[in-house]
C-alpha positions as CSV (number, residue, x, y, z in Angstrom):
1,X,-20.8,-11.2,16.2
2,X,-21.0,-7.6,15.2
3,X,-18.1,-6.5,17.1
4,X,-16.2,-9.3,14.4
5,X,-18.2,-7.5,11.6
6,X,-17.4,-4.1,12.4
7,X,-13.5,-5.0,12.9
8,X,-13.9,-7.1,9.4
9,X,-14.8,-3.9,7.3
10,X,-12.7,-1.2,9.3
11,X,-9.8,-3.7,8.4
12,X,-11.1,-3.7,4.9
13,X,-11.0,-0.4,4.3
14,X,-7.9,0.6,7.0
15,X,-5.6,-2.8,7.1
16,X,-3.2,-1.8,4.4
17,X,-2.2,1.3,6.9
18,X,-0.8,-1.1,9.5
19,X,2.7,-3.0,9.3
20,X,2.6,-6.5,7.7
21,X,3.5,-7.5,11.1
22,X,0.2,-5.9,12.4
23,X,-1.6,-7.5,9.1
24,X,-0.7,-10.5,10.4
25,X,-1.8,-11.2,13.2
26,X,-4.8,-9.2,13.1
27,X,-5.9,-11.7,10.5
28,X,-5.2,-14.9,12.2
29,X,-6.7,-13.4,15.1
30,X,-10.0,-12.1,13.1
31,X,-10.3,-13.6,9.7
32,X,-8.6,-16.9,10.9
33,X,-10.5,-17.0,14.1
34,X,-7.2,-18.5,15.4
35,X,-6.5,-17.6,19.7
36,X,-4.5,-15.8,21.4
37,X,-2.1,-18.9,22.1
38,X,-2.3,-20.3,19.0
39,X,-0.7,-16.9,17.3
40,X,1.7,-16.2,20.1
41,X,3.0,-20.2,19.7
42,X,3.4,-19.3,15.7
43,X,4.9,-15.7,16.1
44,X,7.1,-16.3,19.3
45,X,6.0,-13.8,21.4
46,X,3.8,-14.0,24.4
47,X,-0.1,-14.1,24.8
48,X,-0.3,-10.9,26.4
49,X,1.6,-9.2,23.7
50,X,-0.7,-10.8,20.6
51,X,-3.5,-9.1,22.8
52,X,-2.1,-5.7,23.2
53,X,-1.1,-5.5,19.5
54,X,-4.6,-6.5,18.6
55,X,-6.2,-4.1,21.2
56,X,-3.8,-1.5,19.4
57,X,-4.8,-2.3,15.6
58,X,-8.6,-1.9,17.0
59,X,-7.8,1.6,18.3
60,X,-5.8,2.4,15.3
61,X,-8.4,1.1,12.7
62,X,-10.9,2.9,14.7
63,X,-8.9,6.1,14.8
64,X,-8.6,6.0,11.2
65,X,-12.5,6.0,10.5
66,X,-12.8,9.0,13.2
67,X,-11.0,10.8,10.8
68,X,-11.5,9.9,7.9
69,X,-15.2,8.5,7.8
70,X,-14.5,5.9,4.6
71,X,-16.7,3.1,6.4
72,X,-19.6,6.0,6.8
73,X,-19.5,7.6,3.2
74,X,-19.0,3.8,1.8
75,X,-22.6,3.3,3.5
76,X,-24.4,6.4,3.0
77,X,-23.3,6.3,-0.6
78,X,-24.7,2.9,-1.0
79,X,-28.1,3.3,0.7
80,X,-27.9,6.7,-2.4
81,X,-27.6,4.2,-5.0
82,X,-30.0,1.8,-3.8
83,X,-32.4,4.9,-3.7
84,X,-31.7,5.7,-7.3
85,X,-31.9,2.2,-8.7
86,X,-35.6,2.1,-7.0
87,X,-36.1,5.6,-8.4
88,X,-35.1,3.9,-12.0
89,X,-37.1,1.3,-11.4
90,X,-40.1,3.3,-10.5
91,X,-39.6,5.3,-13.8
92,X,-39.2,2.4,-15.8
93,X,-41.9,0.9,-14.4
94,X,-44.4,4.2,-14.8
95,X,-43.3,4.6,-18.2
96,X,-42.7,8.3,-17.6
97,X,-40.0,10.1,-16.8
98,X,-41.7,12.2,-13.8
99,X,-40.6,15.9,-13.1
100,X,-40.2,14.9,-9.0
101,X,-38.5,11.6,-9.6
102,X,-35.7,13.4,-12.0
103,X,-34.9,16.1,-9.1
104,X,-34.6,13.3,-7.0
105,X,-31.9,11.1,-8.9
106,X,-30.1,14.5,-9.8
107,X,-29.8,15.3,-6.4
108,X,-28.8,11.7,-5.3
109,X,-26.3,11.4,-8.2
110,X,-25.0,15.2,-7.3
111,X,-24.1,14.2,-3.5
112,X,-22.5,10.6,-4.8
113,X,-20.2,12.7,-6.9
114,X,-19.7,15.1,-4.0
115,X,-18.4,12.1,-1.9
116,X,-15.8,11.2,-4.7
117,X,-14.0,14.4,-3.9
């Protein structure tokens, strides 16, 4: 199951950089959940080769992320800004606006915008 997860968001992030042919049959393979017969049946070509273009899209989606790291900053950003909304929360809450928790958030919302670049 998490090897489907893991292919699910690299192909979120990294799908639109293979051909539509790719796209294709990635997608009835992962998101459609349909086998290796079923797609070669639809495409016309053989089992073998639906299973070397998929092992070929993983490689490729996985390339990507080595060098590019989108999957990993998309994560570490988000566990930054579920740290600052409990840093809100925890000034909201304490009805001050704490010297510690502000050098916090600024230096949470500092390396989110360092990420944008």
């Amino acid at each position: 199951m998490e090897r489907i997860v893991e292919q699910g968001i690299l192909y979120d992030f990294y799908g639109p950089l293979l051909t539509k042919h790719q796209q294709e049959i990635y997608e009835a393979a992962v998101y459609n959940d349909l086998s290796l017969g079923e797609i070669a049946a639809e495409e016309g070509i053989s089992r073998q080769g639906v299973h070397d273009l998929i092992r070929r899209c993983d490689k490729t989606l996985a390339d990507y992320e080595e060098k590019l790291h989108l999957v990993k900053r998309f994560a570490d950003n988000k566990k930054k800004i579920a740290k600052l909304k409990e840093l809100i929360n925890c000034l909201i809450e304490s009805g001050s606006a704490d010297k510690e928790y502000q050098r916090e958030i600024n230096a949470i919302i500092d390396e989110l915008y360092e990420g944008l670049d």
